[in-house]
N, C-alpha and C positions, 0 to 999 in steps of 0.2 A: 450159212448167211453170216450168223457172225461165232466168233472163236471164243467169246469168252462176255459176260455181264458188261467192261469196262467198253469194252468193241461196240458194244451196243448203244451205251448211255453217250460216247462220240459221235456215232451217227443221228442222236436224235439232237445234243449239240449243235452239230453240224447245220443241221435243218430247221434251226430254230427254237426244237421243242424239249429244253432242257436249260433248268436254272439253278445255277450254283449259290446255295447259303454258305458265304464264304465267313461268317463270324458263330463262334461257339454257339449251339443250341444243346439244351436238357434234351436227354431221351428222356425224362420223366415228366410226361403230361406235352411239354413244349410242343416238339419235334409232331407230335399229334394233331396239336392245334393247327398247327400250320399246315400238314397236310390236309387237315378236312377245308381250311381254307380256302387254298389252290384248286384241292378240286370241287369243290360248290362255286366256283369260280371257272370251270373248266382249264385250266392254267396247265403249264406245262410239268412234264417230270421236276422231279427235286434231286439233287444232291446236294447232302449235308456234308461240308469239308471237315468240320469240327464239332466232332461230336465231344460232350463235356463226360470226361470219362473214361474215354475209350478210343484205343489209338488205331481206329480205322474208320474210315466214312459212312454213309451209309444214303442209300436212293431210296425213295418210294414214287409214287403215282405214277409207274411206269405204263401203267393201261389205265390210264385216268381219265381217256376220250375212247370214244370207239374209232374216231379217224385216226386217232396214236397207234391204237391195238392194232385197226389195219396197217398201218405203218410198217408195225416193226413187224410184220409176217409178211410183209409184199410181195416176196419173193419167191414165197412158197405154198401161200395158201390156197393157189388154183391146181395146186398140183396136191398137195394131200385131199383134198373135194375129190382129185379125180380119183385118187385110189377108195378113198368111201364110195364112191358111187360104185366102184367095179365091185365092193363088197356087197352093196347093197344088192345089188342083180349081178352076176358075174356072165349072165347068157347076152350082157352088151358087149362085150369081148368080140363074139362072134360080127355083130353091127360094125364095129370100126378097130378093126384086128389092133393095127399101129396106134392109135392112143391108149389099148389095152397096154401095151409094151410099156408104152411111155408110165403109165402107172407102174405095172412090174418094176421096173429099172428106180421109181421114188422108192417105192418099199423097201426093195432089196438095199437102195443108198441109206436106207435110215435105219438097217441092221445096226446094232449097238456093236463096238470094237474093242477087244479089248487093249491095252497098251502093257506092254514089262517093260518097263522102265521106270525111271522114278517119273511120279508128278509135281515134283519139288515144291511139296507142302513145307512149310514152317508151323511150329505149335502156339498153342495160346490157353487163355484156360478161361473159361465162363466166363467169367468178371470182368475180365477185356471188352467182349463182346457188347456192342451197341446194345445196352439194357434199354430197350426201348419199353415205356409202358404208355397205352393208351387213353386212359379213363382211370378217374381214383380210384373206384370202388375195386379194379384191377387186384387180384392177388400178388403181383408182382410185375417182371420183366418176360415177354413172350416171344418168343420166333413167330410169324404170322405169315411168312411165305417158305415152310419147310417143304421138300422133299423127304420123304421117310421112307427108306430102303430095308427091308427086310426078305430074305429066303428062307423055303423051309427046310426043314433038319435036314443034314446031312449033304444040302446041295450049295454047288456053285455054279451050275448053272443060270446064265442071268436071263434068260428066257423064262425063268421060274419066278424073278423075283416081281415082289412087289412094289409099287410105289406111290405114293399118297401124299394129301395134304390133311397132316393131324397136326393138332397146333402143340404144342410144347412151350409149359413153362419153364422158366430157368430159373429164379429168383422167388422167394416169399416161401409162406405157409411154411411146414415143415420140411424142406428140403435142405440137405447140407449142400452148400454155395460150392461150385468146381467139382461135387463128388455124384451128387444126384439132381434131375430134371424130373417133370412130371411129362406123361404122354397120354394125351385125350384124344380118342377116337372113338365114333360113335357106331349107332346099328349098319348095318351091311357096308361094312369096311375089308378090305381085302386083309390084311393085318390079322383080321381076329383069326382066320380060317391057319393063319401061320402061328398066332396066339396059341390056338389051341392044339397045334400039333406039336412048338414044344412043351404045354406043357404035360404032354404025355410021350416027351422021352426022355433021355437023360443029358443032352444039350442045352449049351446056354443057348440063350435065345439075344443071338447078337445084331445088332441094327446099327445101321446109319441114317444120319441126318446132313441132308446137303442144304444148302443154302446160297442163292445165285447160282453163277454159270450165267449161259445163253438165257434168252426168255425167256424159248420153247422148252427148257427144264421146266420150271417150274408153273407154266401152264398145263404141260403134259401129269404133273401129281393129282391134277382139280381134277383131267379129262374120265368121263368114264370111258372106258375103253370098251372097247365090241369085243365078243368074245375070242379070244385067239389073237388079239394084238397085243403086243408088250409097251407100256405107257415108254419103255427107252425108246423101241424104234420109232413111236409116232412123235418124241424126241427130235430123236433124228431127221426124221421126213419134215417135220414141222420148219427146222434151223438149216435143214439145208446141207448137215454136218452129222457124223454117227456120234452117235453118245459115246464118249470115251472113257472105258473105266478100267480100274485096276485092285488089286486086293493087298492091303497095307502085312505087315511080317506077322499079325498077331490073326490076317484072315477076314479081315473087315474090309465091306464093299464101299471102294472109295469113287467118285465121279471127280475125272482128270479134270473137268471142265470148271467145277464147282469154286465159288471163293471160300465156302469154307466148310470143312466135314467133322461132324459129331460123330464121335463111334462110341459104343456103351453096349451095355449087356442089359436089357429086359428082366427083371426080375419076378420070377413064378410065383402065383400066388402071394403076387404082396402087393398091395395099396397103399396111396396117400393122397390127403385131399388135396383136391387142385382145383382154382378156382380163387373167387370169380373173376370171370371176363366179358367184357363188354361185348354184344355178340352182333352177329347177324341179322337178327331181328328187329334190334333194335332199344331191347334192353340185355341183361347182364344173365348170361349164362352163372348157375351158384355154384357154391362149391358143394365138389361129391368125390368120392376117390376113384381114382383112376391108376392103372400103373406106372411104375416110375422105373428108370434107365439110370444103371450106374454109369456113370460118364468113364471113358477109358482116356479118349484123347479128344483132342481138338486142334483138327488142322485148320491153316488157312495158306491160300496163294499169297505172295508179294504185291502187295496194294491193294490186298483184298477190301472190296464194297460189299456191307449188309445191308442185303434188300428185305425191305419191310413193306408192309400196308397197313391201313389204319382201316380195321371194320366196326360196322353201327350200324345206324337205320339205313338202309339202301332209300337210295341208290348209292354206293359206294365204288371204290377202285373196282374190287370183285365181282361187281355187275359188267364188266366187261367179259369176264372170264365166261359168263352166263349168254352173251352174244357170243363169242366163238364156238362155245358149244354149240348152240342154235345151227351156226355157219355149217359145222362140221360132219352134224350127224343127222340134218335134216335128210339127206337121202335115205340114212339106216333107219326111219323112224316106221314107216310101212312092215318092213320086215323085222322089226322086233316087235311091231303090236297091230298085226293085221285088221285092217280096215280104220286104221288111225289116220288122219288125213294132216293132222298137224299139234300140237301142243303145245303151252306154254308153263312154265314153273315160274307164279309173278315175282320178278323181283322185289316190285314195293311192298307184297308183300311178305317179304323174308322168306321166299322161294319156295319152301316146302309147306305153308299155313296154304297157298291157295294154287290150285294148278287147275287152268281152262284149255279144253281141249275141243277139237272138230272131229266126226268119225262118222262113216260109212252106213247109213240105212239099209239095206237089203234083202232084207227077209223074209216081208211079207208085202211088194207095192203093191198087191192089188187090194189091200185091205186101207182103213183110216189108220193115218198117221199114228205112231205113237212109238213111243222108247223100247226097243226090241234090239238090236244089233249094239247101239250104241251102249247099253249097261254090261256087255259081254266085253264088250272093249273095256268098260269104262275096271271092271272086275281086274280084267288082264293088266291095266296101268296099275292098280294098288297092288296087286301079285308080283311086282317085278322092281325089284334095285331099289334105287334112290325114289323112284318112284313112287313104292308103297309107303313112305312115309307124307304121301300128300294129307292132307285132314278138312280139306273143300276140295271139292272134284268138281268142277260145271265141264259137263262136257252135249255139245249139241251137234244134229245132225247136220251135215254136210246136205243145204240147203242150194238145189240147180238154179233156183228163180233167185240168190242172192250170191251169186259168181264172188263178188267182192269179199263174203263175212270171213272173217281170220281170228285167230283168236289172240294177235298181236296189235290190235287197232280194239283196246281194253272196251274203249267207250261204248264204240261198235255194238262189243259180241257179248257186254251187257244187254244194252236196248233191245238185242235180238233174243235174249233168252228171259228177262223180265216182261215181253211184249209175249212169249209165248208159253213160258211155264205154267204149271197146272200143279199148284202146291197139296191137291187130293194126292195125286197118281206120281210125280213125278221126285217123291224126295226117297232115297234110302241109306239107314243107317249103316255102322259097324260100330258095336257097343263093345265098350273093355278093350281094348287095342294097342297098339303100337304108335305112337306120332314122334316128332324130331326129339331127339336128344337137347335141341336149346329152347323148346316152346313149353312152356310152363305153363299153357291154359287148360292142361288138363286135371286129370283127378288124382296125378302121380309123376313120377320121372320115367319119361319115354313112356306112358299111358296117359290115356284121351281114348278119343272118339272121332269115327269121321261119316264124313255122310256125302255123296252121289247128287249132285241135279243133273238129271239129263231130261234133256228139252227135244220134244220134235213133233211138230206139226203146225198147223196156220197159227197168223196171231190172234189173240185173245182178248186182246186190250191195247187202250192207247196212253203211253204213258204221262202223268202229270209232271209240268215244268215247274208251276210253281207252287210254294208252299198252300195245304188246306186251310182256309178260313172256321170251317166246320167243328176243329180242334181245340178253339182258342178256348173255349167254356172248361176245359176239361183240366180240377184244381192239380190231378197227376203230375201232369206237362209241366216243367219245369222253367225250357226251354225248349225250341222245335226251329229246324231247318231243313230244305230242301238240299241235300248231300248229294244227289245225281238227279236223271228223268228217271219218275217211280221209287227212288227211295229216297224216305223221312228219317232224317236222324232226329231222337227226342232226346229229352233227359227229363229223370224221373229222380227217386231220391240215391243219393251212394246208393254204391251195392255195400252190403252188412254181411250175410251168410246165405247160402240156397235156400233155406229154411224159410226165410224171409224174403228171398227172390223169386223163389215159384209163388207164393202166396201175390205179391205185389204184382208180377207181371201176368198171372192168370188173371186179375181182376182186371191190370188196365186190358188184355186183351177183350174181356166181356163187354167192357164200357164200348170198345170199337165198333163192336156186331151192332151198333144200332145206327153206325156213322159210314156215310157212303165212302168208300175210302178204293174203288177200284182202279184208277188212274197210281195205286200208292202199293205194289204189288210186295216192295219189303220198307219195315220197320228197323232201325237200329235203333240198342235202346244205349249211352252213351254217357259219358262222362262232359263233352265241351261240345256241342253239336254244333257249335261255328266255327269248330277250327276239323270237325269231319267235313263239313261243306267245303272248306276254303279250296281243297283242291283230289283229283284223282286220287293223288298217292297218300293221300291222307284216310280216305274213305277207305281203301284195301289194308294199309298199315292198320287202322284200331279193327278195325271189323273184321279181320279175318287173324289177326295175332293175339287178338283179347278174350275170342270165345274156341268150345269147347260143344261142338254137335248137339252130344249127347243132352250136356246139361245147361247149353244156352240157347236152342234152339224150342222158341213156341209159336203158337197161332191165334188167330181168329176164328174162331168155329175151328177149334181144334177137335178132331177124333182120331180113333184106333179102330181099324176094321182088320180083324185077324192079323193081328200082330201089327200092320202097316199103318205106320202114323202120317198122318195129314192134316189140312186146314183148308177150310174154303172160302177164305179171308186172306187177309193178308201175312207173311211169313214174319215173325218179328227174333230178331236176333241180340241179346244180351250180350254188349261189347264193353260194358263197364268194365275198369279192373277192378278186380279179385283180392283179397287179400295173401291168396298164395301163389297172385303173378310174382316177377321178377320185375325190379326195379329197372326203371326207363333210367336211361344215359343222359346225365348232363354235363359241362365241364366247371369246374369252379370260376369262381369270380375272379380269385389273383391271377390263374392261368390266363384268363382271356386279357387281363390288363396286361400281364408279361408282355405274349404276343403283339396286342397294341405297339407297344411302344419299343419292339424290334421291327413291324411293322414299317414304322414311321423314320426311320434311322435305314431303312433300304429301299430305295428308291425304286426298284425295280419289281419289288413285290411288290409295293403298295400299286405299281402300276398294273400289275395282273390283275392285282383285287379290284380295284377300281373299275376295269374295264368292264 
């Protein structure tokens, strides 16, 4: 579909959805601003002509709408569907022999190629390179939409290799400027399984970093991939075009397609801190070491564009990447986690803090309803990938008499699991544990806790609209709002230390037990409880990025019956921050006055904003 990054940002040109900043912008803080702009504005792509510093351009919000994202796959995305689905059941083949083919024939087109010939790279060196940084508290200048290519010892087979999106510093903390990068990759990354096999041989451990090409590169680094596909060939299939690669004289894997390739050497058993970055979440991943990449070369094509994104609190560019997934492997989703009917990883809430899922009853219908099949599933989801780093699980049964419930209509498939939860029976933990590499609500780095609601049987309750009058006597209460139907966000005093939090919130739980509160089925206990009301995405962002299972989770008529914790009252959750959260993202004052008043001097943008 298209040949190369520049082919692409033409065609969206073309079609209207593409706006040139044709006057110098700072990659430092600037260039940020403006993109979170445009797109909290839904506006179209960017390209920056002039970048200050740096003698190449650079795009971003190239998936900044989902009707963009469809956009720029139109051509192909009915036909990669069709080869997942042949994955997902391959006995359809048999049903409609000739669309099987027609799948065959995407696949086999989107085999990766290699080329011998030159790719008439030109060199460059760091410092050239669109130092873009995001957010102050930022350690430096990052890549944000890499490609990271790595093979293991010994091979060049590119069937073997891997390919990922791990972000990469270039600039700040200890790093020598043009010689060394920082490379942060976190738990169940393919990378580490090539990590650890050199560093039990006597090879360097060499890597590339691509940067642009076609879209479909660099969508294909985010994809997880189904077992036995190579992220090049769903590349290929995705663009329409095979991945074209070649290997430079000193042996490094280059992509013909790419605007620009890092090649370096991995170095074994050595660290340095990297960090911090403005993350996902929503605040600032800190700094911790990570490995670091002797730079070898740096290529780039002729008029090479550095494509960037700008991440923070979702929803962001990268929520888009989160809908194609969705698009692409809803068929595989059955057959990697049998009796799953569907799933969601919330974006608003920084993806991995909260996943809601639908799954299959079957076990026992002739008995009373209750969580059997579904916590077998819900086990199988934490057991697997990207997955087990979820740390809220609500997953509910697949209910016949409510055709409609989904667990992408959020509002929904709360009302449906707070209307029937059973906080005796239905909560369970996993104490000491694994959670994401950027959520700092727990008790450690990549350590927390998570916990399971699974929901199934009739409803139990009808939930309250609006705020309790009952409440108002109680000196605790700070502040109090109705946040959704059935949940209270309050505010009590800061949080100080656990010490002093389980003491305070076991009490105000006591003071509840005497206060009819069952239309109020969960509690948040909060830092601003009028701006958790003010909207959805605000309720999932602090309530599920700010607590930690194990040690924010209490109740009402709290007890423990062999081992199993419960409440038969309402669930209250501790979403204050912490003293050893990570700090929320804001931008400075002069930043935002800068952008004003380049704003106001283009006309064209201030018209996207405006609208």
């Amino acid at each position: 579909m298209y040949r190369s990054l520049k082919q692409a940002l033409e065609d969206l040109e073309q079609n209207g959805r593409l706006l040139r900043i044709k006057y110098e912008v700072d990659p430092d803080l600037e260039m940020a601003e403006i993109h979170r702009r445009v797109f909290d504005a839904q506006g179209p792509a960017l390209l920056f002509e002039k970048v200050k510093g740096s003698p190449f351009q650079a795009c971003s919000n190239l998936y900044g709408t989902l009707e963009r994202t469809d956009f720029l796959f139109r051509k192909t995305m009915d036909k990669v569907k069709r080869v997942t689905k042949y994955k997902a059941d391959p006995t359809r083949a048999l049903r409609n022999p000739l669309d099987a083919v027609k799948a065959g024939f995407t696949a086999i087109k989107g085999l990766p190629s290699k080329s011998f010939g030159s790719a008439n790279f030109e060199k460059t060196t760091i410092d050239k390179i669109p130092l873009i940084k995001c957010w102050p508290m930022d350690g430096g200048a990052f890549v944000t939409c890499p490609q990271v290519a790595t093979l293991p010892p010994g091979s060049k087979k590119i069937m073997e290799s891997n390919i990922g999106m791990y972000r990469i510093q270039l600039t700040g903390n200890d790093y020598i400027l043009n010689e060394e990068i920082g490379l942060h990759y976190q738990l169940h990354r393919g990378i580490g399984v090539h990590h650890t096999l050199y560093n039990n041989s006597d090879e360097e451990f060499k890597c590339s970093i691509f940067v642009g090409g076609p879209p479909s590169h660099t969508f294909a680094a985010i994809m997880p991939m189904p077992e036995g596909l190579s992220e090049l060939t769903f590349a290929g299939m995705l663009n329409g075009n095979r991945f074209k690669y070649s290997f430079d004289k000193d042996g490094y894997l280059l992509s013909n397609d790419a605007d620009f390739v890092i090649t370096g050497v991995i170095k074994k058993n050595f660290k340095k801190p990297e960090g911090p970055f403005g993350d996902h979440l929503g605040y600032y991943s800190l700094t911790h070491d990570f490995p670091v990449m002797e730079v070898k070369n740096v290529y780039h094509k002729k008029d090479a564009i550095w494509q960037f994104t700008v991440v923070g609190r979702p929803p962001q560019e990268d929520s888009s990447f989160g809908y194609l997934i969705h698009e692409l492997v809803e068929e595989l989703t059955p057959g990697e986690f049998p009796g799953l009917v569907e799933i969601n990883a919330v974006d608003a809430a920084g993806v991995h803090p909260l996943l809601l899922a639908i799954g299959k009853e079957r076990y026992m219908p002739f008995r009373d309803k209750k969580p059997e099949e579904i916590l077998t599933i819900a086990n199988r989801i934490l057991g697997s990938g990207q997955t087990s780093l979820a740390k809220f699980l609500i997953i509910a049964a697949k209910d016949e008499t409510l055709p409609d419930l989904n667990c992408h209509d959020i509002d929904d498939f709360f009302t449906h699991v707070l209307e029937r939860i059973d906080w005796k029976r239905d909560l369970h933990f996993q104490t000491k544990t694994t959670i994401d590499t950027l959520d700092y609500s727990g008790d450690g780095w990549n350590a927390g806790s998570k916990v399971v609601m699974a929901v199934c049987g009739e409803k139990l309750r009808s939930l309250a609209t609006t705020a309790p009058s009952n409440l108002n006597d109680l000196a605790s209460i700070k502040n109090m709002h109705l946040a959704q139907p059935g949940v209270l966000a309050v505010e009590l005093n800061p949080f100080t230390d656990y010490k002093a939090a389980i003491e305070e919130v076991n009490t105000f739980a006591e003071t509840l037990e005497s206060k009819n509160l069952e239309g109020y089925p969960l509690i948040v206990i909060v830092d601003d409880s009028q701006f958790l009301a003010e909207e959805l995405n605000n309720f999932l962002w602090v309530t599920f990025t700010r607590a930690n299972p194990s040690h924010d989770i209490y109740g009402v008529g709290a007890n423990t019956n062999f081992k199993h914790w419960g409440c038969t009252g309402a669930l209250i959750i501790d979403a204050r921050i912490k003293p050893h959260h990570a700090p929320g993202l804001t931008v400075p004052k002069e930043i935002i006055e800068k952008v004003d008043s380049l704003v106001e001097k283009d006309t064209d943008l201030k018209n996207i904003l405006q609208a």
